[in-house]
N, C-alpha and C positions, 0 to 999 in steps of 0.2 A: 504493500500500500504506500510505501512511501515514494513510490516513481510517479504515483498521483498527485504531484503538486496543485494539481489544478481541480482537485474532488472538492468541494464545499457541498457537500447535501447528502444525507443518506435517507431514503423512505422504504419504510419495512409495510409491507403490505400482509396479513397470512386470511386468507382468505376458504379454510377446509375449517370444519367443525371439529370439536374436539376426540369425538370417535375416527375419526378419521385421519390422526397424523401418528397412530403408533409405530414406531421405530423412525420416526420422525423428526429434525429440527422443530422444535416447539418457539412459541414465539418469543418468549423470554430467552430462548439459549440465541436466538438469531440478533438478539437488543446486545442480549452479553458479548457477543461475537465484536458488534460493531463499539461496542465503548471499549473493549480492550483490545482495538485497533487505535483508537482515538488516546487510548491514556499511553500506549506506547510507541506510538509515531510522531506524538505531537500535533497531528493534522489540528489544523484551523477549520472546523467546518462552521457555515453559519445557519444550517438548516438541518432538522432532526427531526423526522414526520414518522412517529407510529401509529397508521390511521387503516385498521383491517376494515374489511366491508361490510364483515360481522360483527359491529360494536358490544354485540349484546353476547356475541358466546366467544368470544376473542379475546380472552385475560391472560394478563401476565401469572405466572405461578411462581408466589414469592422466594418459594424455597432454592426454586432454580434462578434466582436472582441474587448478586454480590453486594449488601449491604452491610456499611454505606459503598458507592460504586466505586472504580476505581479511582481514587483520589492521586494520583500520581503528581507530580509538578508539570509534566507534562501535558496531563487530564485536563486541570486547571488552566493553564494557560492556553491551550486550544479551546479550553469549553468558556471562556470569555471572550470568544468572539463570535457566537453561536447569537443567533437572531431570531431565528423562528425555531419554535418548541411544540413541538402536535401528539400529545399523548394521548390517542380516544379507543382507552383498552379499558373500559369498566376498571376503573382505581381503587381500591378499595385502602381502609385502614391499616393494614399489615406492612401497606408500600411507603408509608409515611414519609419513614425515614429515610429510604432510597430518592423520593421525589422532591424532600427538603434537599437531600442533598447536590442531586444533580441542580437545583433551581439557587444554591446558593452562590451555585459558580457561575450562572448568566450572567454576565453587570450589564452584557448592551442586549437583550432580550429586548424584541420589538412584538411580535407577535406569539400572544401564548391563549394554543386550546389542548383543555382538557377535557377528557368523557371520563364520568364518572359510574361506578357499577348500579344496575340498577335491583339489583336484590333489596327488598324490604329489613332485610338485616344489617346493609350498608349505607343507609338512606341517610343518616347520619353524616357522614365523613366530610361528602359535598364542602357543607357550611362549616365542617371545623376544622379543615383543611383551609377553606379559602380564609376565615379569620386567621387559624394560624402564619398564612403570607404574608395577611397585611399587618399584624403584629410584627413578626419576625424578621421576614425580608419583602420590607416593604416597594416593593418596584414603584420607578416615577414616570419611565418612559416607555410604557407600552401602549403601541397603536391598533395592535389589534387583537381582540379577546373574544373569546369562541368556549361555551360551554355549553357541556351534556350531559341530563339528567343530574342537578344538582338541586340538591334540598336543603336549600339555604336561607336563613331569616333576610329580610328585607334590609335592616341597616347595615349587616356582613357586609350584602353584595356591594351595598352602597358602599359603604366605607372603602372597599376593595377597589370598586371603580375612582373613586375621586385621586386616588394615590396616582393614574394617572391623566386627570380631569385636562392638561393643558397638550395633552398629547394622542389620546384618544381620536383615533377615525371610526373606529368600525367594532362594530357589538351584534355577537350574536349568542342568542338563547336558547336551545333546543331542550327541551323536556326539561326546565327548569322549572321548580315548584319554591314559591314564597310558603316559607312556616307561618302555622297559626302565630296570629298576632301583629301579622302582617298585611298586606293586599296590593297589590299589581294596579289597583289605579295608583295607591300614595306613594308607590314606589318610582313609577314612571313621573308624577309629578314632580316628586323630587330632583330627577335627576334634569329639569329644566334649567336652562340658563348655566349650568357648570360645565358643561362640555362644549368648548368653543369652536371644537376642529372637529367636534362629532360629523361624519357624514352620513354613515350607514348605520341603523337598524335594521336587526330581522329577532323576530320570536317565535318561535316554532313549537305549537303545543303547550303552550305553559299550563300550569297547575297551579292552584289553589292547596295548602292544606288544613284539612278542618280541624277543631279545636280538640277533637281527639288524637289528635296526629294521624289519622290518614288523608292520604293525597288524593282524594276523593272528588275534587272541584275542579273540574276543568273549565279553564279562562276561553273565552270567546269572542267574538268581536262585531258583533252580527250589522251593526248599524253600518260599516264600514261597506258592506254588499248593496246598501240602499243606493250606492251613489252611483255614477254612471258610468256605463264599462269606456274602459279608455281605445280608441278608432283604434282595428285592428287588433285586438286584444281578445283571442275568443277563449272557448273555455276551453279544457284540455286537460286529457285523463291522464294519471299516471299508473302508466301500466297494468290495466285493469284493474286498478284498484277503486276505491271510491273517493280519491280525492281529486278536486278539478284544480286545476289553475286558471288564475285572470287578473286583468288588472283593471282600477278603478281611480275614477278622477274624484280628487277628494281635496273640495275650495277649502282654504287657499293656498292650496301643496302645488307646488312648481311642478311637481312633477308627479306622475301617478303610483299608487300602491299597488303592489304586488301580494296578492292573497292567496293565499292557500284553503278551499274549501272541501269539509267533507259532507258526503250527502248520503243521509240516513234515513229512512222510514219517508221517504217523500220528501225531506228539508233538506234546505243546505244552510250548513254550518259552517261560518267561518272560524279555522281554528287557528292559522296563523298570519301574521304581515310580516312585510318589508317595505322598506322606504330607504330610497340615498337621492339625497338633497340638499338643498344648502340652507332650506327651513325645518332643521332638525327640530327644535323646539315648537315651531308650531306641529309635527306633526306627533312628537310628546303631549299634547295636548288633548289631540284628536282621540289617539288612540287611548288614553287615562278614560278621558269621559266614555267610553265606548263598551269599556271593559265589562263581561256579564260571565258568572259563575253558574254548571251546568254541573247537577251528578248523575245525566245522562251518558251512558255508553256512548 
């Protein structure tokens, strides 16, 4: 590896179910592989994507993972120049201390997503994971942050997010759930007027959790379908399934929204947006007041 001066990026993909790789490279020995190319080569990379297609059955298996990772000096000084971080392997508690540590040697991290496990046993971790960042090592410049399925109180996330408030472009949410005691309009209101370089949102499925702890309340956005579809814009399946796509002109957004709808029992439900514009606040707005909670399937 080291006649590769010119490697900056490495993307691990594993894409077979977990019955299906015996006698196999598993996906953690293929992570191990490449960090103990990286702590004793030195290589400078700046891009590190572990993003399988199976989020949900695609886990690291702790035991087969070197914690803390290799700390080498060499480790370190290549792993400070790393920029993009993509780990959407179901994360769970166990890996803490492996993802504190590889996350303590970012300094110039710009883009960071993580997918979290979605087991009811780990539902947890999410929000005490991402507080523990912002305690611990609090990052100021990251422009773009991408999370999934995390179950995190509303002023965590906040607080998480504003640590990089002046450098922030781009936020996405996928199966993110606000803990009881929270709520997704006061959350979005919040995050008005602090994010000055925001451009893009998208929210993908968010959840509601009821005061019993479960995640029971799925967030909607139904008013946002009232408006008018944007010229050119038709609807469109994804892959037989039941969600349509479209987009809709929504006064006074420059530009139109991008909806994700599912269509159940005869209704269509919008379950998620996007918007990238340069009236990010006003369309913080739109979508707060919008917000309606459903413990329909």
């Amino acid at each position: 590896m080291k006649k590769f001066v010119k490697c900056r990026s490495f993307c691990i993909d594993g894409c077979y179910k977990d019955e299906q790789h015996d006698g196999l490279l598993e996906l953690s020995d293929v992570v191990e592989i490449v960090l103990s190319i990286v702590a004793y080569t030195g290589l400078g990379i700046k891009s590190f994507v572990l993003d399988p297609q199976m989020k949900s059955t695609s886990r690291l298996d702790t035991e087969r993972l070197q914690i803390p990772p290799h700390c080498t000096p060499q480790f370190k000084a290549a792993w400070e120049h790393l920029e993009e971080l993509v780990l959407e392997c179901s994360l769970i508690q166990a890996q803490e201390a492996w993802l504190l540590a590889l996350l303590s040697h970012a300094s110039r991290l710009r883009n960071l997503s993580l997918g979290f496990s979605t087991k009811a046993s780990d539902s947890d971790f999410g929000g005490s994971f991402i507080e523990r960042l912002t305690t611990v090592y609090p990052f100021r410049g990251l422009q773009e942050i991408e999370m999934y399925h995390a179950t995190v109180p509303a002023e965590t996330l906040l607080n998480f997010l504003l640590r990089s408030r002046d450098t922030l472009r781009i936020l996405v949410l996928r199966l993110a759930t606000i803990k009881a005691g929270g709520s997704w309009n006061k959350f979005l209101e919040s995050m008005r007027a602090e994010f000055p370089r925001l451009e893009s949102l998208a929210l993908h499925m968010p959840r509601q959790q009821t005061q019993r702890g479960h995640n029971g309340f799925k967030v909607m956005f139904p008013k946002l379908a009232e408006n008018p579809r944007f010229p050119g814009s038709e609807e469109r399946e994804f892959n037989g399934s039941n969600l349509i796509f479209d987009s809709r002109l929504v006064k006074p957004l420059a530009r139109p929204v991008n909806l994700t709808c599912a269509c159940q029992a005869g209704k269509t439900k919008v379950v998620s947006a996007r918007y990238q514009g340069p009236d990010i606040d006003a369309f913080l707005s739109i979508i707060a007041a919008t917000v309606e909670t459903s413990t329909e399937a």
